[in-house]
Steps between C-alpha positions, in 0.01 A plus 500: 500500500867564403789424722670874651797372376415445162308844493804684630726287179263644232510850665729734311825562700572852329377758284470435128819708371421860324720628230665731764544266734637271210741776387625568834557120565711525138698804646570344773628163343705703249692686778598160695648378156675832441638487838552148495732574148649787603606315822669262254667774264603660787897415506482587118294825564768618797745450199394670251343876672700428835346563831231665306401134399353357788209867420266256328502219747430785795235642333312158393572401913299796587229496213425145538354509832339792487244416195486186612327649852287679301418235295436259797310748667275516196449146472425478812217783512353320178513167683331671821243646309444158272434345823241739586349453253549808281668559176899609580 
């Protein structure tokens, strides 16, 4: 008889990853560090194109989040669905 505590360590805490969920995770990661740099290159940006500068930063601040809900909401589903026992 095994201890619950060592069943519930071998038990699989999420979903194995699928290539879309794997290429979502990527776009996600790659918008951070775009947002992250452009953060950065901002001061050099707003000098060279003016107010029209800060464009890139703005539109990373609202992309980021946004595919990074779907992306969560994805995993999520696939973890759900892993725990049920199905295939995400």
């Amino acid at each position: 008889m095994t201890h619950p505590l060592i069943a519930f360590l071998k038990t699989p805490m999420a979903a194995p990853e699928t290539a879309r969920l794997r290429h979502m995770r990527r776009w996600w990661m790659t918008l951070c560090w775009m947002l992250a740099l452009t953060v950065l290159l901002l001061p050099l940006l707003k000098a060279l194109f003016g107010p029209w500068g800060a464009g890139p930063a703005l539109i990373l601040t609202l992309a980021a989040p946004l595919h990074g809900a779907s992306y969560f909401r994805a995993k999520l589903k696939a973890d759900e669905a892993c725990a049920q026992g199905a295939q995400p």
